[in-house]
C-alpha positions as CSV (number, residue, x, y, z in Angstrom):
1,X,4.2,18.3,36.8
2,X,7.0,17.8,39.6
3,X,9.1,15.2,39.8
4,X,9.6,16.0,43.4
5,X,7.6,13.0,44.9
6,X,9.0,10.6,42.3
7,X,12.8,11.3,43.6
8,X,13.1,9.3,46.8
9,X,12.2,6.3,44.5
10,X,14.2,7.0,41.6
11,X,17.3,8.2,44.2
12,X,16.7,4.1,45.3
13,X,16.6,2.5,42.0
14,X,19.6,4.1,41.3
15,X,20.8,3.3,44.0
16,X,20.0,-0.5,43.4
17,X,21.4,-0.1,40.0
18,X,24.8,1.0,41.1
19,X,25.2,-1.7,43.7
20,X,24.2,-4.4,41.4
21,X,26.7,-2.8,38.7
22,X,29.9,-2.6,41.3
23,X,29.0,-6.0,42.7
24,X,29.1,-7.7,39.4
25,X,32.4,-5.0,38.7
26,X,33.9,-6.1,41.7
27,X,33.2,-9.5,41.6
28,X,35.3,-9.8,38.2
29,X,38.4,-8.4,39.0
30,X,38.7,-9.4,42.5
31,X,37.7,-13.0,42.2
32,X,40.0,-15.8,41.6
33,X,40.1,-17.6,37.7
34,X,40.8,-21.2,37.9
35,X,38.9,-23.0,36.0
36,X,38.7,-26.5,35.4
37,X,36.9,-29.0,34.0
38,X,34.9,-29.9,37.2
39,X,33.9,-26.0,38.4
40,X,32.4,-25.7,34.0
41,X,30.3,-28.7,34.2
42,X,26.5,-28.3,35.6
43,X,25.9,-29.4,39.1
44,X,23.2,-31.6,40.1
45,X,22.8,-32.1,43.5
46,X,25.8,-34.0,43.9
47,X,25.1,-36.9,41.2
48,X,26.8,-37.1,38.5
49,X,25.5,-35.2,35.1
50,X,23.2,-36.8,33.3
51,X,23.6,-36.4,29.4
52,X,21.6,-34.1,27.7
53,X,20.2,-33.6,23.7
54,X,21.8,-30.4,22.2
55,X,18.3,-28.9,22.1
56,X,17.9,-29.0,25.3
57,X,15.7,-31.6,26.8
58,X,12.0,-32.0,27.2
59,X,9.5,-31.3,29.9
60,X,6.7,-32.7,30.9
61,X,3.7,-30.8,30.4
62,X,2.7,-31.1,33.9
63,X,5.8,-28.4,35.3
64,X,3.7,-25.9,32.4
65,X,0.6,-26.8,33.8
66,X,1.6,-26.5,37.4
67,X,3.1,-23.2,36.3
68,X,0.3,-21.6,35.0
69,X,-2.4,-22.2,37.8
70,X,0.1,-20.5,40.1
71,X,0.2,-17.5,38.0
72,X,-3.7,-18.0,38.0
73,X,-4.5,-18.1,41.2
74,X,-1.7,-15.6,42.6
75,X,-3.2,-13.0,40.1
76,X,-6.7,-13.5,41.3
77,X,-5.3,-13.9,45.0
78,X,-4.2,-10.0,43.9
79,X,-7.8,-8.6,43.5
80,X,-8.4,-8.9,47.4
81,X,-5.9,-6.6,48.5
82,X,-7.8,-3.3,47.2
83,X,-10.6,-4.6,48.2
84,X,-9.5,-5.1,51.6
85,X,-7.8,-1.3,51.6
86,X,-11.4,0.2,50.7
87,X,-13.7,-2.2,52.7
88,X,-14.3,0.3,54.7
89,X,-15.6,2.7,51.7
90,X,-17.5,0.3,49.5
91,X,-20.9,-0.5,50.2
92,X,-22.8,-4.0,50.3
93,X,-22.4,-3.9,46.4
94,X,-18.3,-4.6,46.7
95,X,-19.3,-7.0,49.5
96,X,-21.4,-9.1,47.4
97,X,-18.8,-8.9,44.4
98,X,-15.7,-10.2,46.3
99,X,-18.1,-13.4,47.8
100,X,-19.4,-13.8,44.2
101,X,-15.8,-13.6,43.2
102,X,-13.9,-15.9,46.0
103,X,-16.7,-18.6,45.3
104,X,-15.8,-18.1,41.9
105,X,-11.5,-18.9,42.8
106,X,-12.9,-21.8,44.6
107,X,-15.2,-23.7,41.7
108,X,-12.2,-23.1,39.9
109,X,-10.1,-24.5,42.5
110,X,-12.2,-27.2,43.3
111,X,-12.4,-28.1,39.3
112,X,-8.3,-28.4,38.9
113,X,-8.3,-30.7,42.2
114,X,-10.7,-32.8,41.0
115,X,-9.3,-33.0,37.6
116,X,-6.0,-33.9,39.2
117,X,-4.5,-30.6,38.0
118,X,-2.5,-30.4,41.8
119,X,-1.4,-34.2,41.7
120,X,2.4,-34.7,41.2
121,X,2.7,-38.4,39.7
């Protein structure tokens, strides 16, 4: 097997990787260090900190929710685009599939609205 095809794409992730690695490199010993007490503490839009637990503190379940019918969605949202690039090859049987399927993204769809799944109170 040659790696001949493989070397334009592994010529740009190493690439990538060398750029990230003198960026950060660079970044270190060319930047200025001072440090004080204001440029260590978070930032939050311009307000003031608020305090925190030392665990961390706790989300609501809704940002988790939210989070996961995005991945959901943008993975089924993924099926179309093969089956766009070989429309032109499948017969009525891939046709049929996909409308099966998109009504099937869209009962789903229609079940989180009306649960109030999309609803940021």
């Amino acid at each position: 097997m040659s790696l001949s095809p493989y070397a334009p794409i592994i010529g740009l992730f190493a690439l990538a990787a060398a750029f990230s690695l003198f960026s950060v490199a660079a970044a270190r010993f060319a930047g200025p260090r001072r440090y004080n007490k204001a440029k260590l503490e978070a930032y939050e839009c311009g307000i003031e900190p608020s305090p925190q637990p030392v665990g961390g503190g706790r989300f609501p379940i809704k940002f988790y929710l939210t989070a996961m019918l995005f991945i959901v969605f943008d993975i089924e949202i993924i099926f179309l685009y093969p089956w766009a690039v070989s429309f032109d090859a499948l017969p009525i049987f891939g046709f049929v599939e996909m409308v099966l399927f998109i009504v099937a993204v869209f009962v789903a769809y229609a079940y989180v609205w009306r649960r109030g799944g999309l609803d940021w109170d």
